[in-house]
Structures are given as C-alpha cells and as structure tokens.
C-alpha positions, 0 to 999 in steps of 0.5 A: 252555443260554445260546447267544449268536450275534454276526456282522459280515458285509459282504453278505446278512447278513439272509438268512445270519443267518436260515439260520443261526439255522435250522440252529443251532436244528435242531442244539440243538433236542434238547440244549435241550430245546426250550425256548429262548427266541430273541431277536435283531437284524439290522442292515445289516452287524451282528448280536446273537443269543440263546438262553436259557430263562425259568425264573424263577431269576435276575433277570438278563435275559440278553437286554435290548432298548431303543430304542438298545441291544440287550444279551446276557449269559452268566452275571450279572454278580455284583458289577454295582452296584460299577460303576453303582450300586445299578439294579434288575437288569431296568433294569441291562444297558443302564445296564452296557453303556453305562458299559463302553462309555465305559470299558472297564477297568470291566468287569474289575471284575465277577467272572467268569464273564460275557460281555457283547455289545452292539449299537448299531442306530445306529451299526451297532456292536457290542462284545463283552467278555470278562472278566478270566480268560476264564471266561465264553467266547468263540470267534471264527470269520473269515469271509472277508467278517467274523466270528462270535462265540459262547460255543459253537464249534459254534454259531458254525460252525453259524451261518456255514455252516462245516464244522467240522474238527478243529484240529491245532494245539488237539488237538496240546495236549490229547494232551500235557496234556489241554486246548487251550492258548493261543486253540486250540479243537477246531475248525479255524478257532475260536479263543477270545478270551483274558480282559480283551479288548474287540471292536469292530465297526464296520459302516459303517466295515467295521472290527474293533478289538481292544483287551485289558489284559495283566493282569499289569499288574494283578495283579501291581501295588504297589497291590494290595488289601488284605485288607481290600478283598477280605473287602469285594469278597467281601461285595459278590459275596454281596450281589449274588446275593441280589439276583439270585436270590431265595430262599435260597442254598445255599453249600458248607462243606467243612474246607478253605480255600476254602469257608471264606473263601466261606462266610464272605463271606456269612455276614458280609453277613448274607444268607440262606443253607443251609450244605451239607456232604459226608461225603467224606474221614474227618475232614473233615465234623466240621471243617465242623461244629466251624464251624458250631457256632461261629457266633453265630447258628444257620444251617441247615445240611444234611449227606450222610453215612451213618446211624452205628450202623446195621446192614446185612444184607450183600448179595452184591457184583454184579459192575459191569456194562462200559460201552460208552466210545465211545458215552459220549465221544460223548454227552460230544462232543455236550454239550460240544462237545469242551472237557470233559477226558476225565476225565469219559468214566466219568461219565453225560454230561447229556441235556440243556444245560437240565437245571440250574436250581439255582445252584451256589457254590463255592470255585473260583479260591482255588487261586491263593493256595496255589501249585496248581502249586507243586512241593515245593521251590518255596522252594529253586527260587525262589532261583535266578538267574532262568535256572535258575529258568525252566528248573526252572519250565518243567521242573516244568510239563511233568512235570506234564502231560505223560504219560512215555508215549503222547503223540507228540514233536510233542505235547510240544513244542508243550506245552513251547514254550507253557509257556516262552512263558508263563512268559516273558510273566509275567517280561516284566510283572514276575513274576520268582519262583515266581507265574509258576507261579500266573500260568501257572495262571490265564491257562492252566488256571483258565479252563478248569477244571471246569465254571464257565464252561460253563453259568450259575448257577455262582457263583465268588467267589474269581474276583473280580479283588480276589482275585487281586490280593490272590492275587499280591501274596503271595510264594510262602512265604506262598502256602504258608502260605495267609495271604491265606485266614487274614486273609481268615476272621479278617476275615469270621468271627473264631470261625472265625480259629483252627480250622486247616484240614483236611487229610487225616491220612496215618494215615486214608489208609493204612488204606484199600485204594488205588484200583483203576485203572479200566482202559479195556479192561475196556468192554464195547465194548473191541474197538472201542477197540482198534481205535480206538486203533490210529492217533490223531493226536498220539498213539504207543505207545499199543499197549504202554498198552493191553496193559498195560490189557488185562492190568489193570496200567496206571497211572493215567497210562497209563489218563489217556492211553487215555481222552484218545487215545479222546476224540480219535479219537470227536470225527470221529464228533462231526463228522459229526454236526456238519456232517450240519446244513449244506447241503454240507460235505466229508468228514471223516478219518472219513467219507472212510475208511468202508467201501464201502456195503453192506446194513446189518442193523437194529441199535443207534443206536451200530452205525448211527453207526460204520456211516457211518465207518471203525470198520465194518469193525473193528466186524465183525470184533469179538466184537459184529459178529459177535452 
C-alpha cells in the first residue's frame, strides 16, 4: 500500500500540500483499507510525503526521520550493506541517502525494486533515485509552478489538483502491444521516470536537475562480472532479506531455471528457508523433488499437488456461471490504476492495496539470460550485416506484439517507431548482435512485467545489476544454451550441476485437450461490451473480433485484442471516479457524452455508474435495461 508523495511548488506549498494530501487520502481511504500510516514534511518550496502501513513484517523503515534528513522508501533496498556496510536497518536510510548523495552511480548497485526520496529541510533540497531498470516506479507530473513525484500516477494528480485525462500517446502504445512504451503512462501529463535517474530539487535556487546513467554503458561492458561474482551478489541479496525480514523465508523451487539458481543463492548462505513447489505441468513437480532430495542437509519443503490414488465420486459438471467484464476492469482500474495488462480482466482484482503482507521470492529478470525475446532463428539472423539484422529485429519485435488484427494503423506505428528507436539506442552504446533483443526486453518489458514493482514485499534476486551484467556479457548461442544459469547452480549448489532443467515433453502436451479460448462475448454483461466496443480509440475492426466471439470462434489473439480494446474504453469510467475527488475538473470523453438527465430507477452500483456516462442509453436498450 506503500504511497510516497514528493513536490516542488514555488508558492503556497503548505496550504496545497494540506489540500492534497486531503483528497489523495479521501480517494485511498477504502483501497488502503484505512490503515495507512501518513508521515511527512513541508518546507518552503519542498515536500516529502508517505503513506505505508506498520505490520511488523519487514524491518526496513519506509519512513526515516532525523534531525537533518527525512527519508521515504518503496520497497527495501535488498543488497543495502554492499553500499554502507553492515547498519542495522532502523539507522541504515539516513546513512544510504547520504552515501548516494555523494555518489550517485552507488545506488545502482541495490537490486531493484527500490525508490528512494530524500529531503534536506536545510538546504530546501530533495533527491530522488530510481533504480537501475526502473522497477521501484516513479511517475512525474509538471506543474506550471514545479513538479509532483509519486509511485502512483493518480496519486500524483490527486495531490496537485490535476484533472486526470486519458494519455493519447500512452494508450496508443497499449492498444498495439498491451503496455505503455517509452516514459508514457495512462494519464495525460504523467510520465514515468526511466531507470538509473537521479533528481534534483533545489528550492532556494528554483532549479531541477536530472542526471541518468544509460546503462548500456554498464551492461554491456568488457569488465563484466564473473559468475563468481554474481553467485556472490546473489549470496548477499538472501543474506539481506534474512536481515530485513525475520522468520523464515519461503522461496519457490520449480524444475526450471530461474528458481533454481534463486533457491540456490539462499540455500548456499545457509539462511533459514521453506522450499515451496506447485504440481502445475506434468512432470515437473518430480524435478523439483529430485533437488531436494539432493540436498545435504534436509530443508522443509511444501508441495500443492492432488492426493494420487484417491477416489472421487463424480459430480455433475456445473455449467460456469458469466461474469459481468465491465464492472471487473474497473475494479482492476481502480487498484492498478490502468498499468495492469488486461490479461488480468478474468482474474478476481483485489479489494484492497493492504491485502498482502507476506514476502514473495521469485525468479523474475532471469529471462535475460535465456533470449525471452529470441526468435528460433536468432542464430542465423544474427549473422547478418548489422542493417538487415535490424530490420529482422525490428520485424520479429513488432510480430510479436503486435496483433495481425484490431489495433489501428496509428497504434502500429507509434510501436514500430519505439521498437526501432530502441534497438538503435543499444547499437549506439555498442550492443551490435542479438542482446539488442535482451536490451529491448530489459528497458521496455521487464519493468513493467508482473507485479514486482507494484507493491513491496516482492523479492527478485535475479534483477541484481551483477546479474545482468553477467546476463549481457553472454552471446546469444550461450543464452541459448542457458550457461550463465548452468555455472551459476554448479557454483551455489554443486548436487544440483547435473540435473538438466525441465522442459515440458511435447508427448505429455499433446495428450491434453487444447484450451478453450475464453471468449468475451460469453460475459454475462455482453451487451453492454458490445456497445463498448463499437468506438475505441486506437482501435478498428473490432466488429468482425467480436463476432467472431460471439459465434465462439476467436483466436486467442483476437480475444487478446477485445479485452485489451475493453480495458481502454472502461478507463474513462475510472476517470470519472478519479477526478469525482477534485473541486472542479471538466468532463471527461465520457462524461461530456452522457444521456440527458432523467428519473433513475434504484438499481445496481455498476447501473448507477454507467448512468453518469454515455453507456445509459446502450445499457437501456440491452437485455439487463430492460429486466
């Protein structure tokens, strides 16, 4: 639930700090749960505000106040002690802010995710950091008077009083390939602050400075790490979140590649820990137990799997009952605040920001030492001159995200432009063969992938920058051949060098029935979507896509296309509830569309939203208007 507010204003700043920390706490109220914690400063020209909630669970104060400094954290900054040495982390922010103070480029040494803001009441400064991909989030919002920071966009709109309005440019994006490319966010006027940057604001001086490493520069180095130095940055991540968090950890262990070299790095440290594995693919699970069996010394391990043996009366199969979609994206709007894929829209979106208090460890960022955006014939492709090799680069990134149907021409090309702009940036610091792809995927997709940067308590060793150092310094056969996880293992856990990770066997596969696309038109609220679906911006043809789902023979890329098309034309409804919490704001696409007014019957929540908007008169003339 984690909210950090961080402003330079060049008048009043008391009086609008205390109006916007109102309505920013009005509007998260409910999805905190109401148990956030404020703590905060206001200077004469700057401001630091945090919101978090003290559940005992990690030692690491996300809100650190001394006499000089004042200093906010998203997320722990795992890997801290390689920095300033071994502090106790309730003395350790003030002694980190001031150590990357004097030297900026130390910060990138701490695994991501982690933002870190800090405030100098007497020098009326403040800094801000990003880490070296970007994970830990930061959204900036100009003011015509200075800035407002914040790890939520809408937070940062809230807070200056901005009404917030959908971003053509960032939306454009996500209706091509299902993200927001480059700094763009869903809202006008937000932009997310890239990786490895350093902000100044200097309130006596009235000046902002921004600094960032291009990081190419340090990925892609001849004096990359060894894997000796990695397994040992590796070593000092686990170390620090058996320091940060007390207790055992719990750490995944699938038959994979990643788990593996995670599990490992802790395992080898000697720490206490709960292996925790899934009977998800055939196969697999047995792999997992093979390593554990392995192991010297026994290490708890816990398994979700079906009872074997067991039998089961049979029951008649209940049809599934159709869920209202609309409703559900925005309830995923309101949580995430437009930056979740709408891959999620089938999954049950949280109630609450401050439902998770258990620490999650995972293999995420390994993907760059395995070619995730490799095409089949990388190898053969990457002996091309360096123009064609571009071109096929460039050509194999935009089939792959881009859908052959649905998304409009403009939405392609904004896609294609920021591929090549990219690709081109890599070749500029000197990535001239297939890691432009693995560059491409780090400063574009990892930062944005998943959850990891989206709340705290998410622990991703493998998003070290010794790990991607390491990660880059492999040529693309061996990404291929996953060496760097191979030394990795046979350095952290020698029983484990020689069992070969898992891979699904293509004859298991084929004995299962394929996949039923999930087809949008099957919801329960389907005339409504189709009516939303009628004019989304970004989008064209999505009538022929939904007739195809109505008749239930879509693809899955088609079905990808539908949600992510819903997912857009919801977000005006998130909007209005958005700037419902400031004083005046104009009306949205929606608002400025709606019905005109009339006697409203008692109905639903969701009836009485879509009654605001221009989705009254479609829901009227629907098969629910007119129960």
């Amino acid at each position: 639930m984690e909210t950090l507010i961080a402003y330079t204003v060049a008048h009043d700043s008391a009086a609008r700090a205390a109006a916007g920390r109102a309505r920013v706490e009005a509007y998260y109220g409910d999805l905190w749960k109401h148990e956030a914690k404020h703590q905060g400063y206001d200077g004469l020209t700057v401001g630091l505000h945090m919101w978090d909630r003290h559940d005992g669970t990690c030692l690491w104060p996300f809100w650190h106040d001394t006499a000089d400094v004042r200093v906010a954290s998203v997320h722990a900054p795992l890997g801290y002690q390689r920095v300033i040495g071994d502090i106790k982390p309730c003395d350790a922010p003030a002694q980190l802010a001031k150590a990357v103070r004097r030297t900026p480029a130390s910060f990138l040494e701490l695994a991501p995710p982690f933002t870190l803001a800090v405030l100098d009441p007497s020098e009326e400064r403040l800094d801000l950091f990003t880490d070296s991909i970007g994970v830990g989030r930061l959204f900036q919002l100009r003011l015509p008077d200075g800035w407002v920071w914040s790890n939520r966009p809408a937070a940062a709109l809230l807070f200056a009083g901005v009404p917030a309005v959908a971003a053509a440019r960032g939306w454009s994006f996500a209706a091509a390939c299902g993200w927001f490319m480059d700094d763009s966010t869903p809202y006008d006027g937000v932009l997310a602050v890239p990786g490895a940057t350093h902000i100044v604001a200097d309130g006596y001086r009235r000046q902002r400075t921004v600094s960032r490493i291009e990081m190419t520069s340090v990925w892609s180095t001849d004096d990359a790490d060894t894997a000796e130095e990695t397994a040992a940055a590796l070593q000092d991540v686990a170390r620090s979140v058996d320091s940060l968090w007390p207790g055992q950890a719990t750490v995944d262990l699938s038959g994979g590649r990643d788990s593996r070299v995670v599990a490992g790095a802790f395992l080898s440290t000697g720490v206490d820990v709960k292996l925790n594995s899934y009977d998800a693919v055939p196969g697999e699970l047995e792999v997992a137990e093979s390593l554990v069996q392995l192991l010297e010394q026994p290490v708890e391990h816990v398994v979700s799997r079906k009872a074997p043996g067991r039998p089961v009366a049979a029951k008649p199969i209940a049809k599934p009952q159709p869920l209202e979609m609309v409703n559900r994206a925005l309830r995923w709007h309101r949580y995430a605040e437009g930056l979740r894929p709408a891959s999620y829209l089938f999954h049950t979106p949280p109630a609450t920001l401050a439902g998770v208090a258990h620490l999650a460890i995972g293999g995420a960022g390994g993907e760059v030492a395995h070619g995730h955006f490799y095409p089949r014939d990388v190898l053969q492709l990457d002996a091309l001159p360096l123009p064609s090799k571009l071109n096929a680069f460039s050509n194999h990134l935009q089939g792959r995200l881009v859908a052959a149907a649905g998304p409009a021409r403009e939405a392609r090309a904004v896609v294609a432009e920021q591929v090549e702009r990219v690709l081109r940036t890599a070749v500029h610091g000197g990535i001239e063969n297939a890691t432009m792809l693995d560059y491409f995927y780090v400063v574009e997709r990892l930062r944005r992938w998943g959850t990891t940067g989206e709340r705290t308590g998410v622990v991703s060793p493998l998003l070290i920058p010794s790990f991607v150092r390491s990660a880059f310094a492999l040529d693309p056969a061996q990404r291929v051949d996953n060496a760097l996880h191979r030394e990795l293992v046979r350095r952290l856990v020698p029983a484990w060098a020689d069992v070969p990770f898992f891979k699904p066997s293509p004859t298991v596969s084929t004995r299962r029935s394929p996949a039923k696309v999930r087809c949008l038109a099957d919801a329960a609220d389907r005339d409504l979507i189709e009516q939303l679906l009628k004019d989304v911006d970004g989008f064209e043809s999505l009538d022929t896509l939904w007739a195809a789902s109505v008749a239930g023979a879509s693809s899955a890329a088609g079905e990808a296309t539908l949600r992510q098309a819903l997912w857009r034309a919801t977000f005006d409804q998130h909007l209005d509830e958005v700037n419902r919490h400031l004083p005046s704001a104009p009306a949205t696409k929606a608002a400025l569309q709606q019905a005109p007014k009339q006697p409203v019957p008692r109905r639903s929540p969701l009836v009485r939203k879509i009654a605001r908007t221009k989705l009254w008169r479609a829901y009227r003339r629907s098969s629910f208007g007119r129960k």
